[in-house]
C-alpha positions as CSV (number, residue, x, y, z in Angstrom):
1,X,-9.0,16.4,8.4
2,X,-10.1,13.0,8.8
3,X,-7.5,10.0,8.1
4,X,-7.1,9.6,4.7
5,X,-3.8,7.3,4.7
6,X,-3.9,3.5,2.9
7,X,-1.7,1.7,5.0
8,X,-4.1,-1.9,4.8
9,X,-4.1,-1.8,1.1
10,X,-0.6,-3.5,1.1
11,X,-2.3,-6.2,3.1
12,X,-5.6,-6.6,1.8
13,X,-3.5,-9.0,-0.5
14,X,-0.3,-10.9,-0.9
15,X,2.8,-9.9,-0.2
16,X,7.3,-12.3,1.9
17,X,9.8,-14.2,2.5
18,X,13.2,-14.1,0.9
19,X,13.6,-17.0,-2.3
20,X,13.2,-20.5,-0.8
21,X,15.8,-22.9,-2.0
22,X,17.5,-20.1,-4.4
23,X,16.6,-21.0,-7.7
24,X,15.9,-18.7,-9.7
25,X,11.9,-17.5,-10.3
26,X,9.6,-18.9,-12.8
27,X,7.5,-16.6,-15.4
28,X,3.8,-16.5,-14.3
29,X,3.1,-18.5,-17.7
30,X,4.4,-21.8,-16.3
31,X,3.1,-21.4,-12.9
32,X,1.3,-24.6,-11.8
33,X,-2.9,-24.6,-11.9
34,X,-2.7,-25.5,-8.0
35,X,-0.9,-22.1,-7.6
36,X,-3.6,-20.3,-10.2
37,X,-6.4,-21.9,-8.6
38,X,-5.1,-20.2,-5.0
39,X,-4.8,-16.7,-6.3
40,X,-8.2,-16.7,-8.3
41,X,-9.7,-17.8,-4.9
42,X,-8.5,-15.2,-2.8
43,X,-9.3,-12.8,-5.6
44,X,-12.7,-13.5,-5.6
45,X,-13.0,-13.3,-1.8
46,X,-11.4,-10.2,-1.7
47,X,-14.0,-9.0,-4.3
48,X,-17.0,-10.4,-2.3
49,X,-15.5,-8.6,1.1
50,X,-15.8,-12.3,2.4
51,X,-13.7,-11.5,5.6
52,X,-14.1,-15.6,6.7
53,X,-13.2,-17.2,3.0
54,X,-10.2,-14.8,2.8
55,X,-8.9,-15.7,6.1
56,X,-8.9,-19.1,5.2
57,X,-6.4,-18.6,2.7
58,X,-3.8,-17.2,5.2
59,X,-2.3,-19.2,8.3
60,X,-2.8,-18.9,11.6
61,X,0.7,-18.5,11.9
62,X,1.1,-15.8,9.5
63,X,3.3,-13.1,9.8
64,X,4.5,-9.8,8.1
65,X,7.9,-7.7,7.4
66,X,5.8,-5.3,9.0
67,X,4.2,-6.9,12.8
68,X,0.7,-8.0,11.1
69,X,-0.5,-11.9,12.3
70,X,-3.4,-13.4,11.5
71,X,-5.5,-11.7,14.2
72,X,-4.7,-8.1,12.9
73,X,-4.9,-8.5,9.7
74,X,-8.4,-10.0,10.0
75,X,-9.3,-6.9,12.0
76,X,-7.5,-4.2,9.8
77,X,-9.4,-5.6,6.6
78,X,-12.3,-5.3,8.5
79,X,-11.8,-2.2,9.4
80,X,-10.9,-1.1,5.7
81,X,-13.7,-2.9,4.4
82,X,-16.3,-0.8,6.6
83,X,-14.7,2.1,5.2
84,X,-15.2,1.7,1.4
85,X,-18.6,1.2,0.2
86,X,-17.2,-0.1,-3.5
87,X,-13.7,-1.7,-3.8
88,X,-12.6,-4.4,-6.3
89,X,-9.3,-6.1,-6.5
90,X,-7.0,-7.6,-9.3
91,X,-4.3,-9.9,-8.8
92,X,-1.4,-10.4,-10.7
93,X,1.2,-13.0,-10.3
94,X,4.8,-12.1,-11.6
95,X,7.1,-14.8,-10.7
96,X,6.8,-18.3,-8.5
97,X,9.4,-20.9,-7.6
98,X,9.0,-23.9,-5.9
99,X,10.4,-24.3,-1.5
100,X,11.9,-27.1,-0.5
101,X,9.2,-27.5,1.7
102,X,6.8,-28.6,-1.0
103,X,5.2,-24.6,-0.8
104,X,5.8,-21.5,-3.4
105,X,7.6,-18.5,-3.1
106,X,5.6,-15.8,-5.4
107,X,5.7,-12.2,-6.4
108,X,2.5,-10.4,-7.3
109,X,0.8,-7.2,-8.6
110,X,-2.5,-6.2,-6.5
111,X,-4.4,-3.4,-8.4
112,X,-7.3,-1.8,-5.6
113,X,-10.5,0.5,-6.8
114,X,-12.5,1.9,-4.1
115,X,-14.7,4.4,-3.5
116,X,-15.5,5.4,0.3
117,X,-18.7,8.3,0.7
118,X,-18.3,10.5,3.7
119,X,-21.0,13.1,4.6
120,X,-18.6,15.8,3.5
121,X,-17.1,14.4,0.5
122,X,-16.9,11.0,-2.1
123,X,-13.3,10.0,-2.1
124,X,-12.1,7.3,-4.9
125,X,-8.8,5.2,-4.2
126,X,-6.5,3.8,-6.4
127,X,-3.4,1.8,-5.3
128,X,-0.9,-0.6,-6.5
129,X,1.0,-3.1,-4.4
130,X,4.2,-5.4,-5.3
131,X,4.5,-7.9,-2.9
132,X,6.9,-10.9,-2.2
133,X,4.7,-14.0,-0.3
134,X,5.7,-17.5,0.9
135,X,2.5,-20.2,0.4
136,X,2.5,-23.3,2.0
137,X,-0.3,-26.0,2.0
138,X,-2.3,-23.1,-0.2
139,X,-2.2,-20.9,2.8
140,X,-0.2,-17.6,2.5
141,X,2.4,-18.1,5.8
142,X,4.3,-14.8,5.2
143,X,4.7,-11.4,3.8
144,X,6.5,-9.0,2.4
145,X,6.0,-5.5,0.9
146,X,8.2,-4.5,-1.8
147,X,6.5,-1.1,-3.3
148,X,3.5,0.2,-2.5
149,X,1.5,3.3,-4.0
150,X,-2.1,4.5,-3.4
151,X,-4.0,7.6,-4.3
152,X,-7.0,9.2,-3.1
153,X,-8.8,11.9,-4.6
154,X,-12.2,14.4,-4.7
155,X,-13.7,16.8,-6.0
156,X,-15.0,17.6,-9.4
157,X,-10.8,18.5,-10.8
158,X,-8.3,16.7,-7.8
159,X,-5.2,18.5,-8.7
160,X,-2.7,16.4,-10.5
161,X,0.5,16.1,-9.3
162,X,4.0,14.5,-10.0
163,X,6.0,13.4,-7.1
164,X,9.6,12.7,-6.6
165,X,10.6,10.5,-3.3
166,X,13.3,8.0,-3.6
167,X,12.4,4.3,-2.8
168,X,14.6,3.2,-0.9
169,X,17.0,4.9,1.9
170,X,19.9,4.2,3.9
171,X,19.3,4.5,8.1
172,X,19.9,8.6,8.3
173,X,20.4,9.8,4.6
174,X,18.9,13.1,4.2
175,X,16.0,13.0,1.3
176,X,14.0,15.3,-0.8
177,X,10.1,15.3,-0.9
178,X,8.9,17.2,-4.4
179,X,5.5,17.0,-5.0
180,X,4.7,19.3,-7.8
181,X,0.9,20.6,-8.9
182,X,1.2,20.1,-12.7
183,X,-1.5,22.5,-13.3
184,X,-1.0,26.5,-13.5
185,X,-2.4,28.4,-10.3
186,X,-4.7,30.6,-12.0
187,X,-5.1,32.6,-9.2
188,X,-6.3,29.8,-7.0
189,X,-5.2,29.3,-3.7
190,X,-3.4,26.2,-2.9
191,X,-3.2,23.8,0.7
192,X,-1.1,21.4,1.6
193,X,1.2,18.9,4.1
194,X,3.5,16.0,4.0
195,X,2.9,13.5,6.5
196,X,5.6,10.6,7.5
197,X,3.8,7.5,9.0
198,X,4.7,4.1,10.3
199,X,3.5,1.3,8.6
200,X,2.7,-1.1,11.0
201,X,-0.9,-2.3,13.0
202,X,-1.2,0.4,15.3
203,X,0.0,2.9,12.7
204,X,-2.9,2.2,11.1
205,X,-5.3,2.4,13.8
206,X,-4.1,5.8,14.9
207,X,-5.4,9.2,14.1
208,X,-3.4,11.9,13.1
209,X,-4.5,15.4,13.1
210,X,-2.7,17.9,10.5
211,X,-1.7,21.6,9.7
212,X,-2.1,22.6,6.3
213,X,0.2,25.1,5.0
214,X,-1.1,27.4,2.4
215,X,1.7,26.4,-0.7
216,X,2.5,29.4,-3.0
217,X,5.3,27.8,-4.9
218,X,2.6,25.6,-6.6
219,X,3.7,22.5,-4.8
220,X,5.0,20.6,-1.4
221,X,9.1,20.8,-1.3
222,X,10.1,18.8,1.8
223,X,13.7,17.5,3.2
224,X,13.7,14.8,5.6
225,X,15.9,12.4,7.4
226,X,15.5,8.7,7.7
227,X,15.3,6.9,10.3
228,X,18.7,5.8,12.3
229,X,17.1,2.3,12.0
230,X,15.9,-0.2,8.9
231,X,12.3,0.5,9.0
232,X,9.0,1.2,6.4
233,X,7.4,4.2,6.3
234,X,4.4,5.4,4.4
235,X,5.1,8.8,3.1
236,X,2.2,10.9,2.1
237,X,1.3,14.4,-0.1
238,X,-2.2,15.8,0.8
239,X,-3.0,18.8,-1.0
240,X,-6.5,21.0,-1.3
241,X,-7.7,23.3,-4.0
242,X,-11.0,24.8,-4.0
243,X,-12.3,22.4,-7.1
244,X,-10.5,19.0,-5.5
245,X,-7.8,17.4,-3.2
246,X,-5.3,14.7,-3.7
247,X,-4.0,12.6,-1.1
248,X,-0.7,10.7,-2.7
249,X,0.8,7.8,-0.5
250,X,4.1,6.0,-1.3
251,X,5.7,3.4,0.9
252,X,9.6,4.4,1.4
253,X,12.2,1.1,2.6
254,X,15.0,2.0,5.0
255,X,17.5,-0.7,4.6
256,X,21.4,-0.8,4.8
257,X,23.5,-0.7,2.0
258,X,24.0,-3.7,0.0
């Protein structure tokens, strides 16, 4: 199987930084025009895959919650942007409030279509990112992820299927992976395989070969163990049915405790 896993969508666009001065956030409805202007702009480069306007918009100084500067992000977006004949991207801004610095603190929505044609199949992506990004002089300085879900799918009827995976863990808590096919079997045979990646740049760029296991319990039930560490990992459901496949990503937080 060839690598089907979204980890750039969650940095195609916006995402850290805890609250600046610790006020709390504004609605989007009074952010200022200046702020507006910024997020239409990068919009609309993302929309025209305008890899040099985009990276104008974030510093050279840039940095992520998850090891992506400005060099790697430049060349993962290019990467993901080779790899999808058709995408188009909404932003939505949730909440801004003002740094000390004379910058924003902003949370956003970023909604991705895309629709990437291999020889052997046409896949079409869907993925939603909440993000958490610091803006100073109108340049995005740094990053953070706060959810992340994607979805690919092919085939004239991808199954559809409902997944249970907590959010967040604690370093070492034992978990549950349920990803249920909601429609019957019918006598058709279904494939399948969880798959537990890292979400960093060189997660990204390496390939992962899998084993798919033929599922006869009309699903993928999987326990797992986080990791001993706070860390980001992208979990991800891939199962195949002779009429479609489905390749469901969500992006799991290991933190402490509160």
């Amino acid at each position: 199987m060839g690598r089907y896993f979204l980890g750039p969508v969650s940095v195609v666009l916006l995402g850290l930084s805890p609250w600046g001065n610790g006020a709390a956030a504004a609605t989007a409805t009074t952010a200022p025009p200046e702020l507006l202007q910024t997020l239409e702009r990068i919009e609309a480069a993302a929309n025209d895959r305008d890899l040099d306007a985009i990276m104008q918009f974030y510093s050279q100084t840039f940095s992520s919650d998850t090891g992506f500067d400005h060099t790697l992000l430049r060349q993962t977006l290019e990467a993901f942007w080779q790899r999808y004949g058709t995408l188009s991207y909404d932003i939505e801004l949730l909440s801004w409030e003002p740094t000390s610095s004379g910058g924003y603190t902003i949370e956003t929505l970023t909604r991705v279509q895309g629709v990437q044609v291999r020889p052997e199949r046409r896949l079409s992506l869907s993925a939603e990112v909440t993000s958490r990004q610091r803006l100073q002089d109108g340049q995005v300085a740094s990053q953070e992820i706060l959810s992340e879900t994607s979805r690919l799918v092919s085939g004239s009827n991808p199954p559809t299927v409902d997944i249970q995976l907590p959010n967040t863990l604690t370093p070492g808590q034992s978990f549950t992976f349920d990803t249920v096919v909601i429609e019957p079997l019918q006598g058709r045979s279904l494939m399948g395989v969880a798959v537990d990646e890292g979400v960093t740049a060189v997660d990204f760029f390496e390939p992962r070969p899998v084993v798919f296991d033929v599922l006869t319990a009309g699903g993928l039930y999987k326990l797992g163990t986080a990791p001993n560490t706070p860390d980001q990992r992208w979990i991800s459901a891939v199962i195949i049915r002779e009429d479609g496949l489905v390749v469901e990503t969500r992006r799991v937080r290991v933190e402490p405790s509160p």
